[in-house]
N, C-alpha and C positions, 0 to 999 in steps of 0.2 A: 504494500500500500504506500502510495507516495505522500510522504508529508507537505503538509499546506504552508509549513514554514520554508522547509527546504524550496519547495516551486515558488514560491514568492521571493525566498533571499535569489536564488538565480533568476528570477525574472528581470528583477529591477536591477541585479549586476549586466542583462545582457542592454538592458535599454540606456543605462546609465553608461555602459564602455560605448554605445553608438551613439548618444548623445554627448560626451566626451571627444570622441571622434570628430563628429561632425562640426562642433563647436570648435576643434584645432583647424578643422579643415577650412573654416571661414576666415579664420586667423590669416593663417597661412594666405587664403586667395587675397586677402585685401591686402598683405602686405605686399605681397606680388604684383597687384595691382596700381598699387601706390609709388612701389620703387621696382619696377622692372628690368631696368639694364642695370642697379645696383646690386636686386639679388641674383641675376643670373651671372652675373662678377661672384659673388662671393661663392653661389653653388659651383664653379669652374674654378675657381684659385683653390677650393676647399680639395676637388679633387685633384689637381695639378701639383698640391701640398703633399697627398696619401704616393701621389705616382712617381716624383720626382726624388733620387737615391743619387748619391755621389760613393761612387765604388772604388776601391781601394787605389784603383791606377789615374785618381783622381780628373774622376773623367766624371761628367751632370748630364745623367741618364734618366729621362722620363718614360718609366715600366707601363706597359699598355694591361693595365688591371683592367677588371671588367665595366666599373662607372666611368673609366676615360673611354669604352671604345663605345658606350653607349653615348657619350655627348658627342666624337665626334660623327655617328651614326647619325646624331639626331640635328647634328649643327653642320651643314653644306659648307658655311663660309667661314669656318673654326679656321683663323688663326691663333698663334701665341706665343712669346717669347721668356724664358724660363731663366734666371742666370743665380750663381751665387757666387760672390765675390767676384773673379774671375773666369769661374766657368758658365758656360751659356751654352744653351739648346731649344732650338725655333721650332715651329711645326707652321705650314701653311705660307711660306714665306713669300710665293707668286699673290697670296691675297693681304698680303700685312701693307696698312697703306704707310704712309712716310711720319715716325709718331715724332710727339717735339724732345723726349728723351731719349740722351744714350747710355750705353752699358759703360759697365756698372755702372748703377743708379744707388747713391745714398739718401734718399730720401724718410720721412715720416712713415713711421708703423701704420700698417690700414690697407681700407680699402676705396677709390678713388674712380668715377667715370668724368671719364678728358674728351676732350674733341680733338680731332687730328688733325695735323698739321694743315691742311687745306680747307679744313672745318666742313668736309662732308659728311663727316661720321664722326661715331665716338667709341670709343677702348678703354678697357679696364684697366688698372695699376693696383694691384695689393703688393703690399709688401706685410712678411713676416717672417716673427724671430725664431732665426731656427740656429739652437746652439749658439755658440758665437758671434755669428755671421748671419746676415739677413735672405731671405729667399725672395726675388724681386721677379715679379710678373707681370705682363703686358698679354692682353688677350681682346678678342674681338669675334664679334659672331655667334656668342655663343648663345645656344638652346636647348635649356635643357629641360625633362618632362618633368613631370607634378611629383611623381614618386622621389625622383634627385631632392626636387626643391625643401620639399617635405622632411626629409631624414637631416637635410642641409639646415633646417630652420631647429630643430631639436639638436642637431648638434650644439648650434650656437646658443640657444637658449635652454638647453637642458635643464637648469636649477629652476629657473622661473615655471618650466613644463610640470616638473619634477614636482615642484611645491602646489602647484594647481591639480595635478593629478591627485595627488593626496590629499587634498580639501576636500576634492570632490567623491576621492572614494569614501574618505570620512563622512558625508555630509549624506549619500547613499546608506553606505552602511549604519548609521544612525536611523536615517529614514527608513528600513528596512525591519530593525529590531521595533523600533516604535507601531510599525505599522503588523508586526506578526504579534506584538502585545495587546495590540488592538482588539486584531483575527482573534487570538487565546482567549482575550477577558471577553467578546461575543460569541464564542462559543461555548464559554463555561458561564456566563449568563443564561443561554438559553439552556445548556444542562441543568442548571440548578432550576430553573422553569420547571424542567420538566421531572425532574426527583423532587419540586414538590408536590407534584399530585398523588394523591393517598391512593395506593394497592386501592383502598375499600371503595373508593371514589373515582374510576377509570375517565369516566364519564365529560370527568374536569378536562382545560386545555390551557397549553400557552396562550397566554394574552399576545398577540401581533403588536399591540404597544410599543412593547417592554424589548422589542427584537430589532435589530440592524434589518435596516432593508435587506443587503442581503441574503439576508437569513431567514427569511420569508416565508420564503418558499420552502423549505428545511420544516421551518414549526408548523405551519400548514399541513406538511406530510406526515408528523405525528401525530398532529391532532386528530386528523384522519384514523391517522392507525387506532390510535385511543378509544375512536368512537366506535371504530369496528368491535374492538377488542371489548370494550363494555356492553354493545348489542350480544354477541357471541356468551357475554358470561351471563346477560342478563337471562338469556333464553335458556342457559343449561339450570338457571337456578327455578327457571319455572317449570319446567321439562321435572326437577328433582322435586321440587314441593308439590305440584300433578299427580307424579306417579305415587309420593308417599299417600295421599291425601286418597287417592284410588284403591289405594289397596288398604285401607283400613278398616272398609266396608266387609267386602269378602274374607278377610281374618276374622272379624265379628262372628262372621253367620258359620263361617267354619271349625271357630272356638264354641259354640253351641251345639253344633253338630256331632263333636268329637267326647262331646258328653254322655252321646246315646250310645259310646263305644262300650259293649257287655265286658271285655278281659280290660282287667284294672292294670296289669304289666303294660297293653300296648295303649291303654287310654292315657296312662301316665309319661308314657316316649311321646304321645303324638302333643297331649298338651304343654313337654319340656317345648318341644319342636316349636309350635304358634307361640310360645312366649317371647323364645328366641327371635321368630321372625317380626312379632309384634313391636320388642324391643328396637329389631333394627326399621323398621319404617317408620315410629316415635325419632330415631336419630335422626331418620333422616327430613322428617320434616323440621325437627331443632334447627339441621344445620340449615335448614333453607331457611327459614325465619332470623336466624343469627347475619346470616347473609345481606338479608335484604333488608334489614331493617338495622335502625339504629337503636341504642340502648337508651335509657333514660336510669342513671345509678344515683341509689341513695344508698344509708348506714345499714350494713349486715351484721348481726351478731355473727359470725366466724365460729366460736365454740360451740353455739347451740344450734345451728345450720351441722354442723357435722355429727354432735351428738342425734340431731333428728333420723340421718342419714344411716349413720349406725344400726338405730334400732329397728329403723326400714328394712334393714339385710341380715340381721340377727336371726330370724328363720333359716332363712337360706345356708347360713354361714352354719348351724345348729345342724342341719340339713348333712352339709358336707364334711362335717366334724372339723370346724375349722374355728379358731378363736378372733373373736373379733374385741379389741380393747383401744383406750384412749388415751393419750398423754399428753397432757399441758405444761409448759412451761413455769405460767403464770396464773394465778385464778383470777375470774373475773372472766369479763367478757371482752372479745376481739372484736372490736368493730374495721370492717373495713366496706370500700364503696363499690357494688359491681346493682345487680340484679338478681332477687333470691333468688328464682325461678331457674336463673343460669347456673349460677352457680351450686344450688342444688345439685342438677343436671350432671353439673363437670364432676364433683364429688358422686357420685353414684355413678358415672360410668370406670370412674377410677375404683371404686368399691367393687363396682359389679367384675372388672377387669381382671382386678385379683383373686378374685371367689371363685371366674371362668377359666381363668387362665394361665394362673398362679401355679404349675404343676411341684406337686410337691410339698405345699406349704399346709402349716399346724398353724398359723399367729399370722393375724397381719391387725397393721397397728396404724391410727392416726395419731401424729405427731402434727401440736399446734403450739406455734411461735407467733408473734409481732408480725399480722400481714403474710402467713404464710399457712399451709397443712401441706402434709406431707402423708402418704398412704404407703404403707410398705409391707414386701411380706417378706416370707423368710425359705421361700422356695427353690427353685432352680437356677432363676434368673431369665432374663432374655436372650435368645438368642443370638450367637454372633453375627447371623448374616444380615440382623434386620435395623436398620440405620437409624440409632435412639434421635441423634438430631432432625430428622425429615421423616416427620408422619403424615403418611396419605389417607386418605378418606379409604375405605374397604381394606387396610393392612392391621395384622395382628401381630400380637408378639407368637402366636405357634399355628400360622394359616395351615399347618398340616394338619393337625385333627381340629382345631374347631375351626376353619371358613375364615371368609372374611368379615370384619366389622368395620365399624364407625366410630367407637367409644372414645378412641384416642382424639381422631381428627377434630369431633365434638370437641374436647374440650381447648386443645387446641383453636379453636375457633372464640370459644366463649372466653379465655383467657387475652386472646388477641384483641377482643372487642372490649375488656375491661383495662387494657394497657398493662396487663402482666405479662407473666410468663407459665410455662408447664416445661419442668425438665426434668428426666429421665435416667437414673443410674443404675446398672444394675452389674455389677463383681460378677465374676464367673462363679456359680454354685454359693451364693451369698445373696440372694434375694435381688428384689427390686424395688428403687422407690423411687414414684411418682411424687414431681413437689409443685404445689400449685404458689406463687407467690402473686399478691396482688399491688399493683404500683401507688393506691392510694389508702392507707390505714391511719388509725389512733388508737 
């Protein structure tokens, strides 16, 4: 995936090297323009300087390197006379017209356009210092291309290039960070838009407001998603409150019906069987009502909600040969704020949990602290394959003999909806406890 920083720092590196460019290159024309036969003097003495060598048998050799054979390629009427001190070397000397200097020339350092002796025309004179002794030049005709002029004017101006080059990359690359800080804080603006809309409330959207135009079109495209994603869950939650709501009719008349069963062994399997399933379509309409609806919490006694809850399943538990007992911390009553009716709920599926599926276990115990209960037994424990952090709707702690349920995700639900928590430990062959803690107590 390509970063938005990185395509943005090379973008404006590539428009700011051609707008750099192009900005030298007008430089360049105007000065061209303004002094013409001065800098084509300087671009032709600049090369005449690289090509002209004095070799050991002192003898003033002008090297045909490759930007002299390009000027005089490009230059038809290229004369020029070359000397230092004593030695001299001409090129073009049938077109050299009659100049008003002769050799040796001791003249001023620089660069010079003269008119010629008969005042038809004019020639260059640079003179420079080379070592000791000066390099004197007389030239004419010359023309040279954009490319020469150009490496010709950096030459001489290097420092001044050099220091504007680096302004301007500076003044880029600043413009570059500021404007990917920009990008960053509009895209985690609209992140955080969108991580505040509550799981429970899909429905919600970024506000266009609050977003960069660019970004427009980006929040529009979640918002969309959102609204999809909220029809799609709204439908499964009616589809699940429907079918509970349906099927609690024919439990009814089927739980009446299993009464006229004559063998008391198989009356009593088929009425364990409709409890069971009674059970789970009672969850499953909780979890649809938990769903769609919002809570309204006031003060729950906590001790005496769970003592109720107790003596609700003390048959059962008597049933199973299983001890059901209580432990407080503190005497006195736990107040804390959800929804009796919920939190009943959550406390009996966690009761009921352990009574079903507890294998193994004599004791199981509620433990009440400060804004918490804790349900625990002293059985087998849970399973290792089954994930205590992520409970799904129809998963059990032993889906091999007793099926799937609901009881967890219930409460999980109802916890979610009060701003607690349900957490899950369970040692290997050391039991399990279920802890409910609620986020608002006194």
């Amino acid at each position: 995936m390509t970063s938005i920083t990185r395509t943005l720092t090379l973008s404006l590196g590539v428009a700011a090297t051609a707008i750099f460019l192009v900005f030298l290159s007008i430089v360049i024309w105007q000065d061209l323009a303004r002094e013409r036969e001065q800098t084509y003097c300087q671009v032709a003495a600049a090369i005449l300087n690289r090509a002209t060598v004095v070799d050991p048998d002192r003898e003033l050799i002008v090297s045909s390197i490759r930007s002299l054979e390009e000027l005089r390629s490009n230059s038809p009427g290229l004369w020029y006379v070359v000397s230092q001190g004593n030695l001299t070397s001409e090129f073009g000397a049938e077109r050299r017209p009659a100049l008003p200097f002769s050799l040796p020339y001791a003249g001023p350092i620089g660069f010079s356009v003269l008119n010629t002796v008969d005042q038809k025309s004019t020639f260059c004179l640079a003179v420079i210092q080379r070592g000791a002794s000066q390099l004197v030049m007389m030239l004419g005709g010359a023309q040279a291309r954009y490319g020469q002029i150009a490496r010709s004017f950096v030459a001489r101006n290097f420092f001044p290039v050099a220091l504007l080059a680096t302004a301007f990359a500076a003044t880029v690359a600043a413009g570059t960070f500021l404007s990917a800080r920009f990008v960053g804080r509009s895209i985690e603006r609209v992140t955080k838009l969108a991580l505040a809309i509550e799981p429970t409330a899909p429905q919600a959207s970024i506000s266009l407001d609050a977003v960069p135009v660019e970004l427009k079109p980006l929040a529009s495209a979640l918002n969309r998603a959102f609204h999809e994603i909220d029809a799609y869950i709204q439908g499964q939650r009616r589809f699940l409150g429907n079918a509970a709501h349906q099927l609690r009719t024919p439990l009814t008349l089927l739980r009446a019906k299993i009464e006229d069963v004559a063998e008391p062994r198989l009356r009593a399997e088929l009425v364990r069987d409709i409890r069971r399933l009674t059970s789970l379509v009672s969850a499953m309409l909780d979890l649809a009502r938990l769903q769609n609806h919002a809570i309204e919490k006031q003060p729950i006694d906590l001790a005496a909600l769970t003592r109720d809850v107790l003596a609700d399943f003390s048959p059962s538990a008597l049933d199973a040969g299983i001890e059901l007992s209580l432990e407080q911390a503190s005497q006195g009553p736990i107040i804390v704020q959800g929804v009796e009716a919920a939190v009943r709920s959550a406390l009996a599926n966690l009761v009921g949990n352990a009574l079903v599926h507890a294998r193994g276990a004599e004791r199981i115990v509620a433990d009440l602290d400060r804004g918490s209960v804790s349900i625990r037994d002293d059985g087998v424990g849970i399973s290792a394959s089954i994930d205590r952090d992520r409970v799904e709707p129809f998963q059990t702690g032993d889906t091999v003999t007793q099926g799937a349920g609901l009881g967890l995700s219930i409460v999980q639900e109802i916890m979610a909806a009060h701003g607690g928590t349900l957490t899950i430990a369970s040692p290997p062959r050391r039991g399990t406890t279920a802890c409910l803690r609620f986020a608002e107590a006194f």
